[in-house]
C-alpha positions as CSV (number, residue, x, y, z in Angstrom):
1,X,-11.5,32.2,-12.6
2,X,-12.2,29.8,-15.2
3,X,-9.9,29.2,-18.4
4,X,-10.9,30.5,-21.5
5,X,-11.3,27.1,-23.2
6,X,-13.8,26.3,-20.6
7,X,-15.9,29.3,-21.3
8,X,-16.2,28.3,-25.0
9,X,-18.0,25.3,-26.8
10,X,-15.5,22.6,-27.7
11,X,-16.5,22.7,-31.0
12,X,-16.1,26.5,-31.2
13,X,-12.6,26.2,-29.5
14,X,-11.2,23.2,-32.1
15,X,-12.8,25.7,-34.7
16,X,-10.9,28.3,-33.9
17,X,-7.7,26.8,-33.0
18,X,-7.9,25.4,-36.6
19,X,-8.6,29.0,-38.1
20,X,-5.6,30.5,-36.2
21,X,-3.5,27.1,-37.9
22,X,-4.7,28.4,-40.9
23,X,-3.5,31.6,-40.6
24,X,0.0,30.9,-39.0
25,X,1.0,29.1,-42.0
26,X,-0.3,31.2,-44.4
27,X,1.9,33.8,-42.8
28,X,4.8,31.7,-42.9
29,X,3.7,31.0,-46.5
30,X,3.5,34.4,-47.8
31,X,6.9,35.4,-46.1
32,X,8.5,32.3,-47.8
33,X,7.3,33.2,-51.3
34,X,7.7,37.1,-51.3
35,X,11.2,36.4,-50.3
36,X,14.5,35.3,-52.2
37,X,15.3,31.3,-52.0
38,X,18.3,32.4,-49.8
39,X,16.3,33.4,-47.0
40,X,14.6,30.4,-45.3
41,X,11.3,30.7,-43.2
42,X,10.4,27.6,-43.2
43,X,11.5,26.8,-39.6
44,X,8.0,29.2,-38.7
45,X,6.2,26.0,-39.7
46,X,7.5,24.4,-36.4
47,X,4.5,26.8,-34.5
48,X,1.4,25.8,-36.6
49,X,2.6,22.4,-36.4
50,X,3.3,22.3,-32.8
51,X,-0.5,24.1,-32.3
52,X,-2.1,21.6,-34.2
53,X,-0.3,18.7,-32.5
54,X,-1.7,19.9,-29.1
55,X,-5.3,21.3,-30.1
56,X,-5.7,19.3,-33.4
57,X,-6.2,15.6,-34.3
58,X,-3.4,13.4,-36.0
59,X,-4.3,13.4,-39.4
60,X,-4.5,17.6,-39.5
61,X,-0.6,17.5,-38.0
62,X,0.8,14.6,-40.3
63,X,-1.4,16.7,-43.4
64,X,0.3,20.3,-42.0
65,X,4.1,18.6,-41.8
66,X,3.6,16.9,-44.9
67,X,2.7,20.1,-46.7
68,X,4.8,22.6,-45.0
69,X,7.9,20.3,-46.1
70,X,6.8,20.5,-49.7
71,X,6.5,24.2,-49.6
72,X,9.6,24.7,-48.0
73,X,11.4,22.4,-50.5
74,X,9.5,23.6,-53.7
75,X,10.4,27.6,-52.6
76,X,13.7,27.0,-53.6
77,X,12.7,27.3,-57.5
78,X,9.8,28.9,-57.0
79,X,8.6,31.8,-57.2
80,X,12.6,32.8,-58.8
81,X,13.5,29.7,-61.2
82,X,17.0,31.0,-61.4
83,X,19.4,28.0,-61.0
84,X,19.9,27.0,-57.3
85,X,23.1,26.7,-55.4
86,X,23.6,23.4,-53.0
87,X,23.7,25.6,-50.2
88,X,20.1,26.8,-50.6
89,X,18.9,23.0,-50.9
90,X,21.4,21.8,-48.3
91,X,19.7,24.7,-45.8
92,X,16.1,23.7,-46.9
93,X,16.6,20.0,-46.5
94,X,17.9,20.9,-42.7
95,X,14.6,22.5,-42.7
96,X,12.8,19.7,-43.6
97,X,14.5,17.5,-41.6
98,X,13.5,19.8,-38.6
99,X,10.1,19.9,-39.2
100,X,9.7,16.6,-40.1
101,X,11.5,15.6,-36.2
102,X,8.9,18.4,-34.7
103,X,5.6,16.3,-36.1
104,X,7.2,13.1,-35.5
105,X,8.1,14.3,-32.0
106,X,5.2,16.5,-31.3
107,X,2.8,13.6,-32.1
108,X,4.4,10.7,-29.8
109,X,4.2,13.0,-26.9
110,X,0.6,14.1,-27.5
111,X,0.4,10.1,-27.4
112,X,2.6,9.8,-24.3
113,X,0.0,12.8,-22.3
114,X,-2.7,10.8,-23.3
115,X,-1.4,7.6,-22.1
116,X,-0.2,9.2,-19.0
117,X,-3.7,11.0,-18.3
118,X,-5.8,7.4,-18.7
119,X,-3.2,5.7,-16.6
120,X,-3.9,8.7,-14.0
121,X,-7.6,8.6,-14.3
122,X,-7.2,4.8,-13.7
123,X,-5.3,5.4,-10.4
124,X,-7.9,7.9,-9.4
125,X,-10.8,5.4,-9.5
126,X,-9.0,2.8,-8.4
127,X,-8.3,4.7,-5.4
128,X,-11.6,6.1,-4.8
129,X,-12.8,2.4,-5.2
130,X,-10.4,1.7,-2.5
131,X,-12.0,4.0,-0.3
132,X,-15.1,2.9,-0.6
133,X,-14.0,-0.5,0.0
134,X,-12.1,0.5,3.1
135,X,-15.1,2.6,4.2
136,X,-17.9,-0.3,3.7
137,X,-15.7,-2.8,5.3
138,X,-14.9,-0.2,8.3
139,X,-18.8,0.3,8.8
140,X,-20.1,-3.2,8.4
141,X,-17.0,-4.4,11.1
142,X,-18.1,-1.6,13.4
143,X,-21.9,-2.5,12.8
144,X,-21.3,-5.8,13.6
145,X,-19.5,-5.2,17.6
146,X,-23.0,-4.6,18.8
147,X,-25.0,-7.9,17.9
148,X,-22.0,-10.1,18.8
149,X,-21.5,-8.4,22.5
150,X,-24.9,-8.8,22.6
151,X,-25.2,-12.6,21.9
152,X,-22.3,-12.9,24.0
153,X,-23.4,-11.6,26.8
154,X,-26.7,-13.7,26.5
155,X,-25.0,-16.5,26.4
156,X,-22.9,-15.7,29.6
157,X,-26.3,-15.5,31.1
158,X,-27.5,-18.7,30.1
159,X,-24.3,-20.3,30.7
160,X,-25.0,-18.5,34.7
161,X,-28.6,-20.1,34.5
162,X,-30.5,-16.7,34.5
163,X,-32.9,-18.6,32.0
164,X,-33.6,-21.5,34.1
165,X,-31.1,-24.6,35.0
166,X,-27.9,-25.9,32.6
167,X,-26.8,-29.0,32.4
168,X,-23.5,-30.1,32.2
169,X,-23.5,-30.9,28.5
170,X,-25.5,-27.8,28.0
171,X,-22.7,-25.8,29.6
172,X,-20.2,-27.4,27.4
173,X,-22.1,-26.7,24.4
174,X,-22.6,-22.8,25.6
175,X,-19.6,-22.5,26.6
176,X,-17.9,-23.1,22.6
177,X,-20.7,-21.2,21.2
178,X,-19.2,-18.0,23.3
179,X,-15.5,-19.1,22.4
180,X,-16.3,-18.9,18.9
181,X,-18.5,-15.9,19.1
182,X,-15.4,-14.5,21.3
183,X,-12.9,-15.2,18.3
184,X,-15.1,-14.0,15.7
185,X,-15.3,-10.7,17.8
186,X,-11.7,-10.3,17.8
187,X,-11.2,-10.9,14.6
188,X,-14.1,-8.1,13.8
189,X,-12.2,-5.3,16.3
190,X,-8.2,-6.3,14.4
191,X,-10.1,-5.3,10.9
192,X,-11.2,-2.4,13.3
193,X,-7.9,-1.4,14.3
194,X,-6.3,-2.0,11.1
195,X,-8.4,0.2,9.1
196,X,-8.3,2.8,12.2
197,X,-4.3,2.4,12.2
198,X,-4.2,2.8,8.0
199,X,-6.3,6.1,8.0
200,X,-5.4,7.7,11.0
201,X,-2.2,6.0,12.1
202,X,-1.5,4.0,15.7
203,X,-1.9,6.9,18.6
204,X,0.7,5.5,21.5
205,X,0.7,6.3,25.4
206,X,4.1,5.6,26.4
207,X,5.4,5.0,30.0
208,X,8.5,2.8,31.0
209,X,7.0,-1.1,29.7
210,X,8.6,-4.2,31.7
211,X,8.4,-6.9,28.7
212,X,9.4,-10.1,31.3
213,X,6.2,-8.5,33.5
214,X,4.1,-8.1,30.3
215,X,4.9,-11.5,29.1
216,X,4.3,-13.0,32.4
217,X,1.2,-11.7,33.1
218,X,0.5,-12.4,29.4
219,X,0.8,-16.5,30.1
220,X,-1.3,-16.3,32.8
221,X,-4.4,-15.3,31.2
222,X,-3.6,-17.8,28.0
223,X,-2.7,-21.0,31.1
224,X,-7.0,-22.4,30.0
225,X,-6.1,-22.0,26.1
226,X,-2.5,-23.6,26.5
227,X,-4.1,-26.7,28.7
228,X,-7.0,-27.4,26.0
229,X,-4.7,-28.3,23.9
230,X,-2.1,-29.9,26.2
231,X,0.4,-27.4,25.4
232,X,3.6,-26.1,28.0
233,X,4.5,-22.9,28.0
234,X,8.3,-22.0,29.3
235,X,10.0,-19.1,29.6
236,X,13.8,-18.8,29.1
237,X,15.5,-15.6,30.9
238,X,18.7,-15.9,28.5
239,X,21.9,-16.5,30.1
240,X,21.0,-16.5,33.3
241,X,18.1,-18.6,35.2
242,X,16.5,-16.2,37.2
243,X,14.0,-13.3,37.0
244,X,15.4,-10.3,34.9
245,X,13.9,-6.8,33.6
246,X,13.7,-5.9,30.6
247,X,12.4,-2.1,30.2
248,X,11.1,-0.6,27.0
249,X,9.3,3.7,26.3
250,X,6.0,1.9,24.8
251,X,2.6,1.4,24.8
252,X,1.5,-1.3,27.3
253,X,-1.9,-2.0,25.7
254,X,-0.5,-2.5,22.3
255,X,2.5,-4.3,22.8
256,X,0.4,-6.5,25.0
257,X,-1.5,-7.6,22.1
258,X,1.8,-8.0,20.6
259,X,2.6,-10.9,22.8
260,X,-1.0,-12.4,23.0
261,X,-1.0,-12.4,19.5
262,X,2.3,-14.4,18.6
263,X,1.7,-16.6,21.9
264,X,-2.0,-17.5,20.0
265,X,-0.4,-18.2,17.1
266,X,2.7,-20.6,18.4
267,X,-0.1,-22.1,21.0
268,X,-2.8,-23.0,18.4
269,X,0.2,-24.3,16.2
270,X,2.0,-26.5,18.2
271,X,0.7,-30.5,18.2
272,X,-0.6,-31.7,21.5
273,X,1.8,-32.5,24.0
274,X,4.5,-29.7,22.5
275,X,6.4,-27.4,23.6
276,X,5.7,-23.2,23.3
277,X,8.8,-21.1,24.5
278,X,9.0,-17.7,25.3
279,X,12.6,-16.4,25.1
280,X,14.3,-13.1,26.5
281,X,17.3,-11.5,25.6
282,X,19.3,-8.1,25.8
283,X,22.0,-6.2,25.0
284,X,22.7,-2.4,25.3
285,X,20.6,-1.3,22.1
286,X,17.9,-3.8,22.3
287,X,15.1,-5.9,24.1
288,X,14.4,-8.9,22.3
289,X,11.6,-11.5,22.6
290,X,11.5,-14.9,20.8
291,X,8.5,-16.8,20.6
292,X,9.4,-20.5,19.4
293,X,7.0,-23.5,18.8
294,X,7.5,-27.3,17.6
295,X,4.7,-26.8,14.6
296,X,5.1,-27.7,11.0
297,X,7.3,-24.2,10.2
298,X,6.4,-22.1,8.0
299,X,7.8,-22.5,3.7
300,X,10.8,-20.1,3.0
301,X,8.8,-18.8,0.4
302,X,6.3,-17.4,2.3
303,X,7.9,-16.1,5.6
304,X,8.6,-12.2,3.4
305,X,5.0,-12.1,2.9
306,X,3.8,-13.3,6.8
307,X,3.3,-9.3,8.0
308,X,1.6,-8.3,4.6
309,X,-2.2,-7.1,5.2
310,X,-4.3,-9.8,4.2
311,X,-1.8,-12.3,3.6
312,X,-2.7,-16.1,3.8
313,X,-0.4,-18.6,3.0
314,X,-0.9,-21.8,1.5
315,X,0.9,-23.5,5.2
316,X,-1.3,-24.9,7.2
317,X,0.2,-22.5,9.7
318,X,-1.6,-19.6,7.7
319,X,-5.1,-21.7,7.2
320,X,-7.0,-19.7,9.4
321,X,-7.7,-16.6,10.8
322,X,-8.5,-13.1,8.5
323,X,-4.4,-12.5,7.6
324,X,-4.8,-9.5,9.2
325,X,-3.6,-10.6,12.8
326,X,0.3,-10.4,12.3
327,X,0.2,-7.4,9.9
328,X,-1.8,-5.6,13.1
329,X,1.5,-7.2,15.2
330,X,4.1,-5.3,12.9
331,X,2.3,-2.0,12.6
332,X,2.4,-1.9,16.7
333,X,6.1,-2.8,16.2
334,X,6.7,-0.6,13.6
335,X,5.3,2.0,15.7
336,X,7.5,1.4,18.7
337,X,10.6,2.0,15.9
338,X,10.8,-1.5,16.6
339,X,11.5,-4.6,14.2
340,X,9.6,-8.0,14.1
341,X,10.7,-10.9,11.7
342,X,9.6,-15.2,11.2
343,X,12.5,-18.3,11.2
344,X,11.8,-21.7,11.1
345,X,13.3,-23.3,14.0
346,X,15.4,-26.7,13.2
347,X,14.6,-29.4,13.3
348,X,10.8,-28.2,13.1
349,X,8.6,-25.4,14.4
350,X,8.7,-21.6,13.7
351,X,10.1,-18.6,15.9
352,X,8.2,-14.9,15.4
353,X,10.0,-12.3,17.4
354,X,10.8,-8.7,17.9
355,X,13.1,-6.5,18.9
356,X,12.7,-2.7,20.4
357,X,14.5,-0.2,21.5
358,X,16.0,-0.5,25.5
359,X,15.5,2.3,27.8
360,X,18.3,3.7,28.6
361,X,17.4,5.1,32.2
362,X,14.4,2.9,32.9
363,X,12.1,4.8,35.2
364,X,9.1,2.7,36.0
365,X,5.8,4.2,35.7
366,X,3.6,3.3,39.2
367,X,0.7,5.2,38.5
């Protein structure tokens, strides 16, 4: 059921509340002036003023206060012009006083509703603008998987010579037009998966996760990137030198784009001829891997703000890519009830790792 004031014009609601006004304080009026000066009603003026404050404009409650004060003070000679006793005065100045504090009062938090209402509506469009922000940007990413697989794959089958014979510089040519379309792809499904993450949060399929297998298999498929730009990639087993295992409850996929992702970064950061490092360590609580490289670092002013979503330096370690990439890397983290963190690495390169939670009873899964 609607409220009453929405079932009535506006105008005919202020209309009215100022009638009933009226006829509060004339009530409050007449019983101050039929009675002795000893008696004081004036504190009755607090309700017409109050009504006024919350239906009424300012000028109607400062005009109502304003008069209401008078009245109270001028009833104590009037209508009986008998001499007055301090008392009397002393009891009608606390009245005064009282309603003056109620306008005063009444008016800055009529002010303070207001101000709390626009900063409310504010929030509200601001938030609905968000959405469809975060709905257009979902759409167009989503609309734009299909003509990039396609071009991809049509350049796979040039590249394969479905269209006739390549040459060699041909094939070169072909085959960075697919890297890039590749990379521009990737960047299109992390937007994807950040905005799918966001609104619906990460869904995980956990099984017992070897993290020196993962990583492993991980450097593998990144050997072609790693020798294009003449970059070795080591691993480090901790204290000791050979193989070890290092079993995590997660989600294989994610956590494998985890590792991809923070081996891209130290691989396409380090100079030619340098040095990526993949480190391994554990202790009772935790599995911990480092990923170290001899790039230029990253400024200590900036390494808080690495995992924010959208964040892009002014490094030249954070000069390319969408600055969505690592905040994708903690969220998957995050999700694991993990922890992932940035150091610069003295004398010069960075180290991004992470740390999860050890299975305590690793039972691997061999399905």
């Amino acid at each position: 059921m609607l409220p009453l004031k929405l079932l009535i014009n506006p105008k005919d609601w202020h209309l009215s509340t100022f009638w009933l006004v009226v006829l509060l304080f004339a009530i409050v009026l007449l019983l101050e002036y039929t009675t002795s000066s000893d008696y004081v009603f004036g504190y009755l003026y607090i309700g017409p003023i109050l009504l006024a404050s919350t239906h009424l404009g300012r000028r109607t409650t400062f005009t109502l206060t304003a008069a209401a004060c008078i009245l109270t003070m001028v009833n104590a000679w009037l209508p009986d012009t008998r001499y007055v006793e301090i008392p009397v005065v002393a009891s009608r100045t606390i009245a005064t006083l009282a309603l003056i504090v109620t306008g005063v009062l009444s008016d800055r938090n009529k002010l303070f509703q207001q101000t709390v209402l626009q900063q409310q509506a504010k929030i509200q469009t601001q938030e609905k603008l968000a959405h469809v922000r975060e709905d257009f940007a979902s759409t167009l990413t989503h609309d734009l998987k299909t003509p990039l697989l396609g071009a991809i794959e049509t350049l796979k089958a040039f590249q394969q010579g479905s269209f006739g014979e390549v040459q060699a510089t041909q094939q070169t040519v072909l085959a960075t037009i697919i890297r890039s379309h590749q990379n521009t792809l990737q960047m299109v499904e992390t937007l994807l998966d950040v905005y799918r993450n966001d609104n619906e949060g990460l869904q995980l399929h956990l099984a017992s996760v070897d993290l020196v297998r993962l990583v492993e298999e991980i450097i593998t498929t990144l050997t072609d990137l790693a020798a294009s730009r003449r970059v070795y990639i080591s691993v480090n087993y901790g204290a000791s030198d050979f193989r070890r295992f290092l079993w995590v409850q997660g989600d294989a996929l994610q956590l494998q784009r985890v590792i991809t992702n923070l081996l891209t970064n130290a691989i396409n950061h380090s100079p030619r001829g340098g040095k990526v490092e993949v480190m391994m360590e554990t202790n009772s609580s935790y599995q911990i891997i480092k990923v170290t490289d001899q790039g230029a670092g990253v400024k200590a002013a900036e390494i808080p703000h690495l995992f924010e979503r959208f964040y892009q330096g002014q490094s030249d370690r954070q000069a390319k890519g969408s600055g969505l990439g690592l905040y994708l890397t903690r969220q998957i983290i995050e999700a694991h009830g993990g922890t992932i963190w940035a150091e610069n690495r003295p004398p010069q390169g960075a180290i991004f790792a992470f740390r999860l939670p050890a299975l305590p009873s690793p039972t691997p899964d061999l399905t």
